[in-house]
C-alpha positions as CSV (number, residue, x, y, z in Angstrom):
1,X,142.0,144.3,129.0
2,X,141.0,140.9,127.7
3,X,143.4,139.6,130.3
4,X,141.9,141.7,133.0
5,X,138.4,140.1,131.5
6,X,139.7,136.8,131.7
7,X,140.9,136.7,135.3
8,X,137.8,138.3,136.7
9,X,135.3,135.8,135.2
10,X,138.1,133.0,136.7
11,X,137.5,134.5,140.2
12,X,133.6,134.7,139.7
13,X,133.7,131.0,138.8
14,X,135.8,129.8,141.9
15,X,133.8,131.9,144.1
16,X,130.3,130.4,142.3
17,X,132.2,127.1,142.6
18,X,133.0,127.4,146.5
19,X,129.6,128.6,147.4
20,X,128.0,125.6,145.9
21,X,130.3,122.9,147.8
22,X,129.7,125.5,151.1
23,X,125.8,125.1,150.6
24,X,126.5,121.1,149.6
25,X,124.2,121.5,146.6
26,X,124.6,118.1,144.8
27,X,125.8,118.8,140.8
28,X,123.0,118.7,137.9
29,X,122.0,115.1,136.9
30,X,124.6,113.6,134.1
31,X,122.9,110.8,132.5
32,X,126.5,109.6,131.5
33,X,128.0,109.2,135.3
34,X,128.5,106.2,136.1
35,X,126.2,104.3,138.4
36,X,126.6,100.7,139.7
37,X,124.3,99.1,138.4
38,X,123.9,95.5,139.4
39,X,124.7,92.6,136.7
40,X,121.1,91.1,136.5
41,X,120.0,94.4,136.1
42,X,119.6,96.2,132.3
43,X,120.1,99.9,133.0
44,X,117.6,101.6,130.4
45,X,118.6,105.1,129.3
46,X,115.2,105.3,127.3
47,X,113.6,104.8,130.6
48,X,115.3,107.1,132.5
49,X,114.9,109.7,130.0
50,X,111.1,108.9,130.5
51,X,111.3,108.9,134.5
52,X,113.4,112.1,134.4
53,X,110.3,114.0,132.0
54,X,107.9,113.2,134.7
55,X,110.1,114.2,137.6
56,X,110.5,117.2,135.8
57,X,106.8,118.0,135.3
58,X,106.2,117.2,138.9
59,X,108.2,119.6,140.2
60,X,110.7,116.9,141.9
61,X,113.8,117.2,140.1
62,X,115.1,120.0,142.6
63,X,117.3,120.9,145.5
64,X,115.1,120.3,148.7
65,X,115.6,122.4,151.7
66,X,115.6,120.5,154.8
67,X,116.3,122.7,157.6
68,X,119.2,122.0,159.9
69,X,119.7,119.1,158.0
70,X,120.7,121.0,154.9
71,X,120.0,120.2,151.4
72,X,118.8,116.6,149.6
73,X,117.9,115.6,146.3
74,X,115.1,112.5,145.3
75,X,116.4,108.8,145.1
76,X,114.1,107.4,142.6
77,X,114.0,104.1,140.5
78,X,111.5,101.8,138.3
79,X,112.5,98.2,137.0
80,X,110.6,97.0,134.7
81,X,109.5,93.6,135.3
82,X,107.5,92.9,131.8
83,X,110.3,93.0,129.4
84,X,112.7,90.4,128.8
85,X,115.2,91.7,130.4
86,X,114.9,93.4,133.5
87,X,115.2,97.3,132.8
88,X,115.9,99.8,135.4
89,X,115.8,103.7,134.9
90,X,115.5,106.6,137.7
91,X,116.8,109.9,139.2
92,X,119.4,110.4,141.1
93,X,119.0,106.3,141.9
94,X,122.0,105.4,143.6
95,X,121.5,108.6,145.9
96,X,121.7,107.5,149.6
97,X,118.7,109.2,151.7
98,X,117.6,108.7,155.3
99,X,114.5,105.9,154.3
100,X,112.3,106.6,157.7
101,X,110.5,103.1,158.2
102,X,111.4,101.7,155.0
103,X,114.2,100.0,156.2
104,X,111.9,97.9,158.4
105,X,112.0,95.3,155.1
106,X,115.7,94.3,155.3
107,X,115.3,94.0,159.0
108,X,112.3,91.9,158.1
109,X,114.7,89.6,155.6
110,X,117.1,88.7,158.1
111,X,114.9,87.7,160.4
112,X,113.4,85.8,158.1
113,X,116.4,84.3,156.8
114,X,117.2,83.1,160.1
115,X,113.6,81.3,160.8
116,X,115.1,80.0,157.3
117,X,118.1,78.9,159.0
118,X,116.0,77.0,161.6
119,X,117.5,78.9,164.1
120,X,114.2,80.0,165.9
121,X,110.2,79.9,164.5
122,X,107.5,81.6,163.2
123,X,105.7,81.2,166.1
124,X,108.6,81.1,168.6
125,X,107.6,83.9,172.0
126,X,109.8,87.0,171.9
127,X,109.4,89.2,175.1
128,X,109.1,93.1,175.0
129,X,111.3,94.5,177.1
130,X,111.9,98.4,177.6
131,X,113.7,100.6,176.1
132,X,112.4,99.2,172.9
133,X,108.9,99.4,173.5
134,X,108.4,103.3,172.2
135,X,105.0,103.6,170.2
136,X,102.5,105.6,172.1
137,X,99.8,104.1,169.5
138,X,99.6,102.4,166.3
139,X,100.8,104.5,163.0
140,X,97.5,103.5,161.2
141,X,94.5,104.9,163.5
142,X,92.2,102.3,161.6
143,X,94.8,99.3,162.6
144,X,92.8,98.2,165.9
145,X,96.0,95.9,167.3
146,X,97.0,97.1,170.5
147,X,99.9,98.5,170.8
148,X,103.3,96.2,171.9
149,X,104.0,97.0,175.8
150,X,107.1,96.3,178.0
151,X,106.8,92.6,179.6
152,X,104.6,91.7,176.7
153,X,105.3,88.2,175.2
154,X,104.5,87.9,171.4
155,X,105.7,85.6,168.6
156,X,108.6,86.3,166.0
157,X,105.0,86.4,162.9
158,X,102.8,88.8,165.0
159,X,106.1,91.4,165.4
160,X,106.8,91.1,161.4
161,X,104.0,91.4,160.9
162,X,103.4,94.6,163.1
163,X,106.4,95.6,162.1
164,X,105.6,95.7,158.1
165,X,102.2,96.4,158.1
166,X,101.8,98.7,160.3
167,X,104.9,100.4,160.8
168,X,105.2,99.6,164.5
169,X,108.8,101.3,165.8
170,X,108.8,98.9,168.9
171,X,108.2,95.7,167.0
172,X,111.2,96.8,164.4
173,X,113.2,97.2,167.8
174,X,112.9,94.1,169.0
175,X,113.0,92.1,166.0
176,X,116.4,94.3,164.9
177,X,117.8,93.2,168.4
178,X,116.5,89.5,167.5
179,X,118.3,89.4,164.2
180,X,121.1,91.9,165.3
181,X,122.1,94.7,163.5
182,X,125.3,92.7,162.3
183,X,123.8,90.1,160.9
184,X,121.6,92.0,159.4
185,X,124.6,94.1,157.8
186,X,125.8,90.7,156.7
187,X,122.8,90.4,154.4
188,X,122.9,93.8,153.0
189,X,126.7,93.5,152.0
190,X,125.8,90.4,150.6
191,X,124.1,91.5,147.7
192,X,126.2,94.6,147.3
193,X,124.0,97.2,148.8
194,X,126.6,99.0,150.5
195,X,126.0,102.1,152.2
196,X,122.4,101.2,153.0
197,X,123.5,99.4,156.4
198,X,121.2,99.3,159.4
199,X,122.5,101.8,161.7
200,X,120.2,102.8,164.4
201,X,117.1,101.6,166.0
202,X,113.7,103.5,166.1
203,X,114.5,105.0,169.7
204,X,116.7,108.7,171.0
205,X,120.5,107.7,170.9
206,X,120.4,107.8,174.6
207,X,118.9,104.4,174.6
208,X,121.0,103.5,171.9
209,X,122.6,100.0,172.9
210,X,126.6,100.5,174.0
211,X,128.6,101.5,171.1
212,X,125.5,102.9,168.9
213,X,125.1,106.0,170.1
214,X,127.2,108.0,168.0
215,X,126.9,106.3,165.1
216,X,125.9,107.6,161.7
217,X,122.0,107.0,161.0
218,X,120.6,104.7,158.5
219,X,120.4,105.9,155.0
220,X,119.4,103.7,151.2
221,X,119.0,104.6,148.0
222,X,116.7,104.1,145.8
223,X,118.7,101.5,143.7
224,X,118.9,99.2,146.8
225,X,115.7,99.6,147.6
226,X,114.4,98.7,143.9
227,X,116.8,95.6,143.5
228,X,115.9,94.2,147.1
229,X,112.2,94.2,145.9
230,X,113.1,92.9,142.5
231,X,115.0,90.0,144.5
232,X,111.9,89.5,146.5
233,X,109.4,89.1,143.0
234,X,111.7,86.7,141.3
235,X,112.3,84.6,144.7
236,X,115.9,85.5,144.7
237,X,116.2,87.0,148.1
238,X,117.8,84.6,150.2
239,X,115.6,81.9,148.8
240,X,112.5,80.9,147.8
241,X,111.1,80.8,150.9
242,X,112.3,84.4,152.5
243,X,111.0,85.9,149.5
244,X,107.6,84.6,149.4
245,X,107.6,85.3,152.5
246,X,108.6,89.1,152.5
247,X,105.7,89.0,149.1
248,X,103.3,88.5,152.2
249,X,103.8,90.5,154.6
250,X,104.0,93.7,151.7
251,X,101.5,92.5,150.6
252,X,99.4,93.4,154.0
253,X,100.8,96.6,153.9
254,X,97.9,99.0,155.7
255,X,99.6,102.3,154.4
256,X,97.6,103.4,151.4
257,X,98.2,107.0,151.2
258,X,101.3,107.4,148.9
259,X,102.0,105.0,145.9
260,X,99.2,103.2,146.5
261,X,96.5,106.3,146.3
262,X,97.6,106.5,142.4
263,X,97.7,102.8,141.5
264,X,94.0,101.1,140.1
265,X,92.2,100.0,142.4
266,X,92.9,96.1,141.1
267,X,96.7,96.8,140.9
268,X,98.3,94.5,144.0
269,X,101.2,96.9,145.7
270,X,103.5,95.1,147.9
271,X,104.9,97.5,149.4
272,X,106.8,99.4,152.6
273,X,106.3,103.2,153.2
274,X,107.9,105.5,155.9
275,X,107.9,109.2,157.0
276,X,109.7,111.5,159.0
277,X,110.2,115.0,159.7
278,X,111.5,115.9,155.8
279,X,111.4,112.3,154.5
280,X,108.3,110.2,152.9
281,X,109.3,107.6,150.9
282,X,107.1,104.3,149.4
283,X,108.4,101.6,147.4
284,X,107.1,98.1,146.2
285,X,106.1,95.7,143.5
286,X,103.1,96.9,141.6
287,X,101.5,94.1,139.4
288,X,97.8,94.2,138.0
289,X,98.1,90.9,136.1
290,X,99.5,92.7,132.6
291,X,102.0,95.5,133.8
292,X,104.7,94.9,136.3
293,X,107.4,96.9,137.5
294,X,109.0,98.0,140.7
295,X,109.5,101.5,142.1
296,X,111.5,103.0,144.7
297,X,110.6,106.6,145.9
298,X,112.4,108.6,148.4
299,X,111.4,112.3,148.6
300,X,113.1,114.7,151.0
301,X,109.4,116.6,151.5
302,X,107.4,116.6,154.4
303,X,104.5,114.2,154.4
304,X,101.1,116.6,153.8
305,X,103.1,118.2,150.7
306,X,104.1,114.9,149.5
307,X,101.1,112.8,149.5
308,X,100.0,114.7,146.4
309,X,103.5,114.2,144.6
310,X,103.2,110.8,145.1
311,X,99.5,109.9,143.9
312,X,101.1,112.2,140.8
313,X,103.9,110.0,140.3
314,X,101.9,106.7,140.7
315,X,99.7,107.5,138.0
316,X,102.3,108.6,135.8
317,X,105.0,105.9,136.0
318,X,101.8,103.2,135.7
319,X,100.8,104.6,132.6
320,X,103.9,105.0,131.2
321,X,104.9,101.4,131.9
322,X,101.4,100.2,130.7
323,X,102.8,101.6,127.1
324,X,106.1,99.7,127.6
């Protein structure tokens, strides 16, 4: 009998166990799993443990449906910039998530690196050429620009700029063919962020240039996302130069509805944000002159129900780094 016992709660945990990997639902968080966590980097369990209580209480430490796309989890991270040491903590951090128009920052950083380079300028003209010009209007109704056109000639500044500030999808195109997607790959594997390569442009696959059209699309993680901008703050990307640079231009940023709508209003957030379908994500450097830290926030919710979760989670991870 205990034999019989035995054997059938054997064949109800395979069959629990089968279902889970059918449904790819991603195993509970394990606070001891091993995540690579760069050298320059302090990874704070405290913190974490702090980070994981509000996820919790927001509802975000779950198992998102996403339609035909199937199931995804939160990448999130917070380095905290005031301690001696650089301290990290998140959930599911080193989880790689489609980004949406985040990924318009590394883009900008190779372009920037090559103006660095001296191998064009600021103010050098780059023409618009279709297919890349695909915005029907500007992300940001109250951003008055007009919108980039096919035969339009505008400088390597006014596209990075467009590109970060705004969000434009035809300014990221061109300046993703003016840096190249390799070069920009280049970069990323540089500083170890591997798996957060720039894949695709912001245009169908059938305009995809040759060989890009079946490739896999772009995915980060929060961990890549929060070290880039940590590079940035302590002028390590690149160089000096690049990163005050890349301070700039997030620091323009015109999105205000997701981080930013928790924040004080005399906290600086330089930041990029991006949204898509199941994706909104923000992440950026948050300093108010006393508390400091990065954060990196990709949620696999749709954009009306996640504005909310992230003026939520603003609040609370600035108040709890205020007490650090």
């Amino acid at each position: 009998m205990k034999k019989t016992a035995a054997l059938l709660l054997l064949v109800l945990f395979t069959s629990a166990l089968s279902h889970s990997q059918e449904m790819n639902i991603p195993d509970q968080p394990d606070h001891d799993q091993e995540i690579n966590i760069p050298d320059h980097l302090v990874h704070d369990q405290e913190l974490t443990d702090a980070l994981q209580a509000i996820v919790e209480k927001l509802e975000l430490d779950q198992v998102f449906d996403i339609g035909d796309y199937g199931t995804e989890t939160i990448s999130f991270a917070v380095i905290d910039l005031n301690s001696a040491e650089p301290r990290i903590g998140g959930v599911h951090m080193d989880n790689l998530i489609y980004p949406a128009s985040v990924y318009k920052m590394y883009v900008a950083a190779e372009v920037l690196n090559q103006v660095s380079q001296g191998r064009y300028g600021l103010f050098d003209p780059i023409a618009v050429t279709s297919p890349n010009d695909v915005d029907q209007r500007m992300s940001l109704r109250h951003d008055l620009r007009e919108i980039p056109r096919d035969g339009d000639t505008l400088t390597v500044h006014y596209l990075l700029d467009l590109m970060i500030t705004t969000s434009s999808n035809t300014a990221a195109n061109v300046m993703i063919d003016l840096a190249s997607r390799e070069k920009i790959n280049e970069l990323i594997h540089h500083y170890g962020w591997h798996g957060s390569e720039v894949t695709r442009k912001f245009l169908p696959r059938r305009f995809e240039d040759p060989g890009y059209e079946e490739i896999r699309g772009t995915e980060t993680c929060a961990l890549h996302a929060a070290d880039f901008l940590y590079r940035i703050y302590t002028n390590q990307l690149v160089n000096p130069w690049v990163s005050q640079q890349m301070m700039t231009l997030l620091g323009r940023q015109l999105d205000k509805s997701k981080l930013a709508a928790g924040l004080p209003g005399d906290a600086m957030f330089y930041h990029k944000s991006g949204w898509w379908n199941y994706w909104t994500n923000d992440t950026g450097i948050v300093d108010d002159g006393h508390t400091r830290f990065v954060i990196a926030a990709f949620l696999p919710i749709r954009q009306e129900d996640a504005l909310p979760k992230f003026r939520e989670l603003a609040d609370e991870v600035f108040r709890l780094m205020q007490a650090q």
